[in-house]
C-alpha positions as CSV (number, residue, x, y, z in Angstrom):
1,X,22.6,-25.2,-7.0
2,X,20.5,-26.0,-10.0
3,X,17.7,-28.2,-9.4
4,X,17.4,-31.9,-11.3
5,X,14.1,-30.8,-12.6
6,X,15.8,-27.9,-15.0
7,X,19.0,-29.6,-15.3
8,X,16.8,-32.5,-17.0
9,X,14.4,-29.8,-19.1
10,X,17.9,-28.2,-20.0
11,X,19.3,-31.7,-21.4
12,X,15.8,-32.4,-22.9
13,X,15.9,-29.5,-25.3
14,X,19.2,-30.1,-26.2
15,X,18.2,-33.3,-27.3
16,X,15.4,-32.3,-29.2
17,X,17.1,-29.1,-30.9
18,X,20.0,-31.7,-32.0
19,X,17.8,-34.4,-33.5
20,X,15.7,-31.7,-35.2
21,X,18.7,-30.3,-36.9
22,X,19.6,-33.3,-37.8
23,X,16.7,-34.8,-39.3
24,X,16.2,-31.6,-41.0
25,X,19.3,-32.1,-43.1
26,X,21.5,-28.9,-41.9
27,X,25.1,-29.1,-41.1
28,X,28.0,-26.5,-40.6
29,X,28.9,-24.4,-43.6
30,X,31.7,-26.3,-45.7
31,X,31.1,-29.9,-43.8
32,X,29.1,-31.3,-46.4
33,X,31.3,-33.7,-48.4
34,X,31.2,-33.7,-52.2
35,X,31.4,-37.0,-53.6
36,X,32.4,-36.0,-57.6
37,X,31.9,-38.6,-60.2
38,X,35.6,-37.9,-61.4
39,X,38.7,-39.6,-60.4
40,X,41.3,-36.8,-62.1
41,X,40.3,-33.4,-63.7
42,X,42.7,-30.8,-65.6
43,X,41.7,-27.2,-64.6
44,X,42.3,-24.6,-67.6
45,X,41.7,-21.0,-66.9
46,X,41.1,-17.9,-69.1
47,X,42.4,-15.9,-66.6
48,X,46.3,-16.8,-66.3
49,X,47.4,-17.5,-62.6
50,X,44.3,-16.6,-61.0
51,X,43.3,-17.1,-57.5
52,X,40.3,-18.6,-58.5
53,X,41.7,-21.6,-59.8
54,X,44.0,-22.6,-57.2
55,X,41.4,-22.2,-55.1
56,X,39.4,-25.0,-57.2
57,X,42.4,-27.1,-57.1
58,X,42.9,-26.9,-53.7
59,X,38.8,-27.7,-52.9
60,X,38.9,-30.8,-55.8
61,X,42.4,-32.7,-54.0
62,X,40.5,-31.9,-50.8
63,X,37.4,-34.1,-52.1
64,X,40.2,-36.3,-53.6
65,X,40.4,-35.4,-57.0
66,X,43.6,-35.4,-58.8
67,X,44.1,-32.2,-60.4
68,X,46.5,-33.1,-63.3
69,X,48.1,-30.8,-66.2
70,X,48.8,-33.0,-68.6
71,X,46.1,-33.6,-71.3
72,X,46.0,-37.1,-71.4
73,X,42.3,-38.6,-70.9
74,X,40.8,-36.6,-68.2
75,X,38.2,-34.2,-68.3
76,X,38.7,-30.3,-68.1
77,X,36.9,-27.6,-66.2
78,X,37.0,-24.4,-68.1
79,X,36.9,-21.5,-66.4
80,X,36.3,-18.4,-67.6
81,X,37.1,-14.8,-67.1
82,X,35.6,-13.7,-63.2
83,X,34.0,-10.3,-63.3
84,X,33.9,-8.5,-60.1
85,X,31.5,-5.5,-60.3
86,X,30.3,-3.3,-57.1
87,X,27.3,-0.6,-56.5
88,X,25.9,1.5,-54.7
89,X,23.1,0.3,-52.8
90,X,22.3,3.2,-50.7
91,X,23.0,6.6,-49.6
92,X,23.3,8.5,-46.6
93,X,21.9,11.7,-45.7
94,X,24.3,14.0,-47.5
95,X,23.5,11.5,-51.0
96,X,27.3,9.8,-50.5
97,X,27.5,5.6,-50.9
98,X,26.4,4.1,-47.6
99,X,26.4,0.8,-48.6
100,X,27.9,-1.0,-51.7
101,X,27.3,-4.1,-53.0
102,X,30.3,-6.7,-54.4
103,X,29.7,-9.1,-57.1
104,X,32.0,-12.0,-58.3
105,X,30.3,-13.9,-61.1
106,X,32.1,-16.7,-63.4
107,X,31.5,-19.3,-66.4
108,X,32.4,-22.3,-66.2
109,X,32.4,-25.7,-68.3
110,X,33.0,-29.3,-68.1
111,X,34.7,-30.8,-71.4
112,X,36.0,-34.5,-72.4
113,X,39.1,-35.5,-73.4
114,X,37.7,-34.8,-76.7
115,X,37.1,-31.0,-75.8
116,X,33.4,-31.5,-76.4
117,X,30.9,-30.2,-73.9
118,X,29.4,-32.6,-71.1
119,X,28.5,-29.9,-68.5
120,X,27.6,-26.4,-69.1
121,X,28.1,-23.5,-69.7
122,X,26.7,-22.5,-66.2
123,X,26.9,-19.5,-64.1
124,X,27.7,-19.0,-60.5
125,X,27.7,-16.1,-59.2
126,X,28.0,-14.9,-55.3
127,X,27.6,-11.1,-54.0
128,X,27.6,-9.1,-50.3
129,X,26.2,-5.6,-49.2
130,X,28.5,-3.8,-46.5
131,X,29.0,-0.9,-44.7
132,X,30.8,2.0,-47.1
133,X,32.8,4.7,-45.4
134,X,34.1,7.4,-47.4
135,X,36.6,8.6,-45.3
136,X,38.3,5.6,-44.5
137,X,39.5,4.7,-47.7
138,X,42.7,2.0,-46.4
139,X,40.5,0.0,-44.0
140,X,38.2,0.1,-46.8
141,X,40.3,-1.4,-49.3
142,X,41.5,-4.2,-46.9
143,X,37.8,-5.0,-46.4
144,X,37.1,-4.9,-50.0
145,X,39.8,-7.1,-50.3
146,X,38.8,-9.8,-48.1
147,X,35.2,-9.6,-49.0
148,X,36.2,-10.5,-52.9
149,X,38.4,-13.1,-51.4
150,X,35.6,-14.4,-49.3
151,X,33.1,-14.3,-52.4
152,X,35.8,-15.9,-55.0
153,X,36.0,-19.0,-52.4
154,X,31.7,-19.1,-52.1
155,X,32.0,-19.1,-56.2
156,X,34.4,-22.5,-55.8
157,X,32.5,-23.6,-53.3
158,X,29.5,-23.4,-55.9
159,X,31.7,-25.3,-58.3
160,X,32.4,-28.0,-56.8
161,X,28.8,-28.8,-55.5
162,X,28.0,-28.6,-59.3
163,X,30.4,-30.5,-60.6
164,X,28.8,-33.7,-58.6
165,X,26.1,-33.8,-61.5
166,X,28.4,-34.2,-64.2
167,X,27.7,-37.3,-66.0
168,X,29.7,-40.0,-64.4
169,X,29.7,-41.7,-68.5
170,X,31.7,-38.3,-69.5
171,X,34.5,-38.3,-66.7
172,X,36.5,-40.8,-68.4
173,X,37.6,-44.3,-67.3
């Protein structure tokens, strides 16, 4: 049996951990809400089909955006081309790639109706060291994979927390 006395110091620091963390600001990865001073945005991409911008659509309708593709008189986020690059970061004993680093960095543009420039051009750009393993080459690849899946969503995630300081006068009526 526990006694009262730590069962009430136990409670007590939850309490105070909670309110500190709170007060503080933090919250859970991804919980923060986006208010974005659109009501509809186009997305136009300079890569065709690309993950990237399904993702945005799929982060802007969550925030409740309507993504439209008509022209019409809604704004556009341009996207432009995403450029993965990787390195070495460094080496084991026998001078083979211990670690790597990924990199996923993209342009990206608010424009009017008018196609005239309200945000941007701004950069975001999002990157992870991990383990390398030269002689497991498959399980490699899948992690690669997921990794560049992981850092493409971080790169929308950037987005979107940017595109709440477009000018609320350029997002149309």
């Amino acid at each position: 049996m526990i006694p009262m006395h730590t069962t009430l110091l136990r409670a007590a620091c939850i309490t105070v951990t909670t309110l500190a963390l709170l007060a503080c600001g933090w919250h859970p990865r991804g919980s923060g809400e986006a208010t974005l001073p659109m009501r509809q945005l186009r997305i136009e991409s300079v890569q065709a089909d690309d993950a990237l911008s399904a993702q945005m659509r799929r982060l802007l309708e969550a925030s409740g955006v309507d993504v439209v593709t008509d022209a019409g008189h809604s704004p556009l986020l341009h996207l432009g081309t995403e450029h993965l690059t990787t390195r070495k970061v460094s080496l084991d004993r026998r001078a083979r790639a211990a670690e790597q680093e990924m990199r996923v960095t993209i342009d990206f543009e608010v424009r009017s109706a008018d196609g005239e420039t309200v945000f941007g051009p701004r950069t975001v750009t999002s990157s992870r060291i991990y383990a390398f393993d030269p002689n497991s080459i498959i399980a490699l690849q899948g992690e690669e994979q997921l990794i560049h899946r992981e850092l493409r969503d971080d790169v929308a995630a950037q987005i979107l927390r940017q595109l709440r300081y477009v000018p609320s006068a350029a997002t149309g009526p």
